[in-house]
C-alpha positions in Angstrom: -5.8 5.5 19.6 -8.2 6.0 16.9 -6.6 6.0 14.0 -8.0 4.9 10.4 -6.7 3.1 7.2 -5.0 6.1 5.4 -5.4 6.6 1.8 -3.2 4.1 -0.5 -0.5 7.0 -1.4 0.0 8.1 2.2 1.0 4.6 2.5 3.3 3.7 0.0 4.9 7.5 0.2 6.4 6.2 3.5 10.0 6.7 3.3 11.0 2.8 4.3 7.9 1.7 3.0 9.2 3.2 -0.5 12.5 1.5 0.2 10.8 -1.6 0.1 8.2 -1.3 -2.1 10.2 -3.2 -5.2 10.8 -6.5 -3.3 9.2 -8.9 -4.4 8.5 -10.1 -1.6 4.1 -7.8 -0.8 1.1 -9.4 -0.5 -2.1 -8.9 1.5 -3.3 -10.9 4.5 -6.8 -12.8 5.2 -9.5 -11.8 8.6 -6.7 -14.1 10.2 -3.7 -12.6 9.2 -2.8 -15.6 7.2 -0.9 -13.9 4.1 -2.3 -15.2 1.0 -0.8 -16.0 -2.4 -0.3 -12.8 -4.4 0.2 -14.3 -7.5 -2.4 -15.9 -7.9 -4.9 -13.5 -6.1 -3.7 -11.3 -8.8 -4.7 -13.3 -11.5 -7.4 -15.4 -10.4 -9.1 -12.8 -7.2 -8.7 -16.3 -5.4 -7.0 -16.2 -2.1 -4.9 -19.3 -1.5 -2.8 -19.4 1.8 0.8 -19.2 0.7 2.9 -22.0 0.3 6.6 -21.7 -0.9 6.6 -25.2 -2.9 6.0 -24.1 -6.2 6.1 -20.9 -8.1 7.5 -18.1 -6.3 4.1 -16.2 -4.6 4.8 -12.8 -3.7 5.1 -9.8 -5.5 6.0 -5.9 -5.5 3.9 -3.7 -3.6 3.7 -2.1 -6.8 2.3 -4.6 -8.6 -0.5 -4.8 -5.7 -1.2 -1.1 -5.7 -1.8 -1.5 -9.6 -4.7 -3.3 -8.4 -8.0 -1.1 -7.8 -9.9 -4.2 -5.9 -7.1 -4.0 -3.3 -6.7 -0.1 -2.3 -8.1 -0.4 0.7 -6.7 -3.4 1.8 -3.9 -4.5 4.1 -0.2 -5.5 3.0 1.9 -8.1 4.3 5.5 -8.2 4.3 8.3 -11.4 4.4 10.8 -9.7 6.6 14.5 -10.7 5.8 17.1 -8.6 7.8 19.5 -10.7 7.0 19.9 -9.1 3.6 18.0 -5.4 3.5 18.1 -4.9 7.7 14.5 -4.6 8.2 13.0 -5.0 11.7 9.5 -5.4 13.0 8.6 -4.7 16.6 5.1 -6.1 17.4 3.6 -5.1 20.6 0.8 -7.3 21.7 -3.1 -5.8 22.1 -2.7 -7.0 25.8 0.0 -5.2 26.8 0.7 -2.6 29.2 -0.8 0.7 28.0 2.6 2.2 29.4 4.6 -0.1 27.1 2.1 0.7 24.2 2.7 4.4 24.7 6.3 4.2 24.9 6.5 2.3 21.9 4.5 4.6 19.6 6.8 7.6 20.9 9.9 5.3 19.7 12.1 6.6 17.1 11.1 4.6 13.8 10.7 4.7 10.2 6.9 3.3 10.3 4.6 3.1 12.9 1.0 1.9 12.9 -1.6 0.6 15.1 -2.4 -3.3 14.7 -6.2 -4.7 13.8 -6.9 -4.9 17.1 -5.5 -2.4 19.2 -1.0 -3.1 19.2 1.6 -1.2 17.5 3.7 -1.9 14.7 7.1 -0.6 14.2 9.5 -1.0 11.2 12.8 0.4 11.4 15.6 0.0 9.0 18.7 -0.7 11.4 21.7 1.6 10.6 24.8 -0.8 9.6 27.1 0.9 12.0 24.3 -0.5 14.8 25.0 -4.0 13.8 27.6 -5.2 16.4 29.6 -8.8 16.7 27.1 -8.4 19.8 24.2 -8.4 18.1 24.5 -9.3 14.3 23.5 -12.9 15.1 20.1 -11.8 15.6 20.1 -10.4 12.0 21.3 -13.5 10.2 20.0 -16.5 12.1 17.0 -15.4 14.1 13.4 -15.2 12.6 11.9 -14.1 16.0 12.8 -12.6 19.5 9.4 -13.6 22.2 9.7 -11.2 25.3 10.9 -13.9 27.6 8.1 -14.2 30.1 8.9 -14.6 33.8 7.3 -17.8 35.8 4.4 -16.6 37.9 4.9 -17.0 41.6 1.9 -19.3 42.0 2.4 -22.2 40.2 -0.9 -23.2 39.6 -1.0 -19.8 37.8 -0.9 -19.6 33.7 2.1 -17.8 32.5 1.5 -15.0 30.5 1.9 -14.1 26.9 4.5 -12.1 25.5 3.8 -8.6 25.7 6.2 -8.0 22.6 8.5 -9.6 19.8 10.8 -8.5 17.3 10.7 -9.8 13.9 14.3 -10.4 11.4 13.7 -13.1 9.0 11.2 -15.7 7.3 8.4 -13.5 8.8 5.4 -11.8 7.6 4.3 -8.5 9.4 0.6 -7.4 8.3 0.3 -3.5 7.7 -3.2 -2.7 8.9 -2.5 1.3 7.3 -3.5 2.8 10.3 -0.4 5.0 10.4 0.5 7.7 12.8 1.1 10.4 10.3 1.7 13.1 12.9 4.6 10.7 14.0 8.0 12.0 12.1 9.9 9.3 9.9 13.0 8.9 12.3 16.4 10.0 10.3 18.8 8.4 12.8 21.7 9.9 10.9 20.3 13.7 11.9 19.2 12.5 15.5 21.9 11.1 17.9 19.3 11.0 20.5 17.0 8.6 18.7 20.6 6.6 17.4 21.4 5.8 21.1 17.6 4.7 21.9 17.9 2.3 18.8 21.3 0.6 19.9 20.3 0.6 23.7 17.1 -1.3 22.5 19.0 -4.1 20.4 21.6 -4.3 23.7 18.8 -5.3 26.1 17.2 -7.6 23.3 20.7 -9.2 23.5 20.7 -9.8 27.3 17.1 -10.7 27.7 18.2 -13.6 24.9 20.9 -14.9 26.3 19.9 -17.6 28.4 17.6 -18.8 25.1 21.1 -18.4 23.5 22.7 -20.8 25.6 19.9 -23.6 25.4 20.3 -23.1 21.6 24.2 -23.5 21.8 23.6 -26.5 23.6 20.7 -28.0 21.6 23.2 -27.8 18.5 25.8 -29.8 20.8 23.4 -32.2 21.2 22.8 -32.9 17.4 26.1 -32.5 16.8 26.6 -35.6 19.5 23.9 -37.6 17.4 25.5 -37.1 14.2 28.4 -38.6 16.0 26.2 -41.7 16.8 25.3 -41.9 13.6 28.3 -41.9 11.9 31.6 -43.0 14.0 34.7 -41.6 12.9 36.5 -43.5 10.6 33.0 -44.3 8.5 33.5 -40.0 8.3 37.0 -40.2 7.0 35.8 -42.5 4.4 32.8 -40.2 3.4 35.1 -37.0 3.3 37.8 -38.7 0.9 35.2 -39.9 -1.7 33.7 -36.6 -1.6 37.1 -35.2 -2.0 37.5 -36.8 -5.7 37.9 -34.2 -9.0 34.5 -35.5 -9.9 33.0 -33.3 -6.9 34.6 -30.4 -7.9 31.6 -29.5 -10.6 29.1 -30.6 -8.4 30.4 -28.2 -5.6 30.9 -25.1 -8.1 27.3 -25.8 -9.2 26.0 -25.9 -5.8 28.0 -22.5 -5.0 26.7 -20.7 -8.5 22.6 -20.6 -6.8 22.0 -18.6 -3.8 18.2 -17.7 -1.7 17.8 -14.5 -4.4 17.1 -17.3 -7.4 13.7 -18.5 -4.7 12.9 -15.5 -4.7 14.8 -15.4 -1.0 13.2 -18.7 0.3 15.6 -20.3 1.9 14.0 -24.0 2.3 13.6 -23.9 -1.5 17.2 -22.8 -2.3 18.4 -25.6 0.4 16.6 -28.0 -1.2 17.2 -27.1 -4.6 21.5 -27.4 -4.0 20.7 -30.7 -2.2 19.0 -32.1 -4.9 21.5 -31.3 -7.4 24.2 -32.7 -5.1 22.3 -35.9 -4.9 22.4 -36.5 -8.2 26.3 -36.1 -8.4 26.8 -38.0 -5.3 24.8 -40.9 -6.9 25.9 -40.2 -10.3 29.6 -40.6 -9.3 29.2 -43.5 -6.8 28.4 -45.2 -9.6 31.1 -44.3 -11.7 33.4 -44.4 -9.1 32.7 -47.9 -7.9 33.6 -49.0 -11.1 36.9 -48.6 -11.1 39.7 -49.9 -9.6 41.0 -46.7 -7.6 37.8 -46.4 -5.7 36.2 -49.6 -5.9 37.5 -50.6 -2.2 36.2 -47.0 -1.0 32.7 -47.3 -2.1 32.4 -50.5 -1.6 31.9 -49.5 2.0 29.5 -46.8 1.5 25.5 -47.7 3.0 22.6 -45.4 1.9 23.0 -43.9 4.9 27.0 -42.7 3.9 25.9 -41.1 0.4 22.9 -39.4 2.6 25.5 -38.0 5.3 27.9 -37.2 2.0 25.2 -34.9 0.5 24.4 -33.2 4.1 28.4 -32.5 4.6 28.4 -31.3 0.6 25.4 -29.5 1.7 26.8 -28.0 5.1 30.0 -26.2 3.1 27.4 -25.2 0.1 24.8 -22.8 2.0 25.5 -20.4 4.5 23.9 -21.1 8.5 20.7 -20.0 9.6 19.0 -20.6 12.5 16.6 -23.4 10.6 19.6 -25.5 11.4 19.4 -26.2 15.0 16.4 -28.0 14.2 15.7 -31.0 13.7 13.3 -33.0 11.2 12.3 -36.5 12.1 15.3 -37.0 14.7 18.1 -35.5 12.1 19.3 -32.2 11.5 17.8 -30.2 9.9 20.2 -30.1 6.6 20.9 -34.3 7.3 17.1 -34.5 7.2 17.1 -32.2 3.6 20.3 -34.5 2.5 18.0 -37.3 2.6 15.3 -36.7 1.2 17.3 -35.8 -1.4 18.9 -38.7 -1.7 15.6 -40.5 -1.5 14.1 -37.8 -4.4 16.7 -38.5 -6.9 16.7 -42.3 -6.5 13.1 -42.4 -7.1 13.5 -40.1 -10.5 16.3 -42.5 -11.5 14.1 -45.8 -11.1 11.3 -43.6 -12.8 13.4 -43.2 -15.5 14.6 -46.7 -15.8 11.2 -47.8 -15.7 10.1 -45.6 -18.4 
């Protein structure tokens, strides 16, 4: 299991690693395996802990190997297997050395041994393995935790997850220390290593699907509290006045961005289309109470309504991920980024009055 850091070119020749290696979406990790911003590492030889609330802070794995200071140091990766594919299996140090051994003989397109002493795996899925089964996994999850069985004793601490796979919003940490003896898998050629592939995602399926359920029934929940929140005919209101030909811009506006313009960060695209709705929603409330057709209409509309306007605007504008089963401060998790876009463009506009 000694294996060392191969040379930079042994690296990035990889076959997927090449497949990857103009996404801007590379950087290098820290002693803790928090990835650091590239950006400005680049520029600066600083390391600053990523953040996704400013300038976009990844680069090309090009751009990093360009850099002589970093040759012989680790790469990190944002997975996002929603749009490229791109899987990471992680199996823990503390796993069984059975499980460790029949992961590192598993068909893959990379395979290395972690800092201290797991494997990594990176396989690009073949499209024709993405099922109605399984495709969910792709586009909503970020990660898959071995579940872990209760111990019989319950004073007993449970144990850790021996493995996880990573799809999206995730950074994996190359360590280099690739098994070149291992062949790059060509699951095309090998119908053997094909079937081992879709058998794997099948039983990832199963051993989800309780967590599947308590997700279904966590978004029932919120979808109960939005009820709460917001009784029927209050909805009816909101949908018509959002329903106006003065929404119509906003809406094409908010379907013109999408996650590649954030350089695939979702939470900054969200935000980004909320904000802009918010300042149409507000802009034509305004307008809109004005006049005699609508005055009735908004007269009815609380903070709260416009809020809950801009999250239904938002809900039709970007497509579901799994972010939004969650909730923020007792709201969903797009409710919760409605309002504080609300609240952000209110407190430009008295800004601006003010000035």
């Amino acid at each position: 299991m000694q294996h060392p850091m191969v040379h930079p070119l042994t690296f990035s020749q990889n076959p997927l690693v090449q497949h990857l290696n103009k996404d801007p979406y590379w950087t290098v990790s820290d002693d803790n395996k928090r990835p650091v911003n590239a950006r400005i590492l680049l520029e600066t030889e600083i390391a600053y802990n990523v953040k996704f609330d400013g300038e976009w802070p990844l680069v090309t794995l090009e751009e990093l190997d360009a850099n002589q200071n970093l040759q012989a140091v680790n790469r990190a990766y944002r997975l996002r297997a929603r749009e490229n594919r791109v899987i990471a299996i992680d199996v823990e140090p503390g796993a069984p050395e059975s499980m460790k051994q029949e992961v590192l003989a598993f068909p893959a397109h990379y395979t290395e041994l972690s800092k201290n002493g797991g494997v990594h795996l990176l396989i690009l899925v073949p499209e024709d393995l993405i099922t109605p089964e399984n495709r969910y996994m792709f586009d909503d999850l970020s990660v898959f935790k071995e579940p872990v069985p209760k111990p019989e004793d319950p004073k007993e601490k449970p144990r850790d997850a021996h493995f996880e796979v990573l799809f999206n919003d995730h950074f994996v940490t190359f360590t280099k220390r690739m098994l070149t003896e291992k062949p790059c898998v060509d699951y095309n050629q090998d119908a053997h290593a094909k079937s081992t592939l879709a058998n794997f995602l099948h039983n990832i399926v199963q051993m989800d699907k309780q967590r599947k359920k308590e997700r279904e029934i966590a978004k029932e929940y919120r979808i109960g509290m939005m009820k709460n929140l917001i009784d029927e005919e209050k909805e009816k209101i909101i949908e018509s006045f959002i329903s106006i030909k003065p929404f119509d811009k906003a809406k094409e506006q908010a379907d013109s961005k999408n996650a590649s313009d954030f350089g695939g960060d979702h939470s900054r695209y969200e935000m980004s289309v909320a904000n802009g709705l918010a300042f149409h929603t507000i802009r034509i409330y305004g307008l809109a109470k004005d006049t005699i057709s609508f005055r009735e209409m908004t007269e009815s509309l609380t903070e709260q309504d416009l809020a809950y306007a801009i999250y239904l605007l938002l809900k039709e504008a970007v497509p579901y991920r799994d972010k939004h089963d969650e909730t923020r401060d007792g709201l969903p998790w797009l409710l919760f980024t409605g309002k504080r876009a609300y609240e952000y463009v209110k407190a430009q506009n008295a800004k601006r009055k003010k000035k």
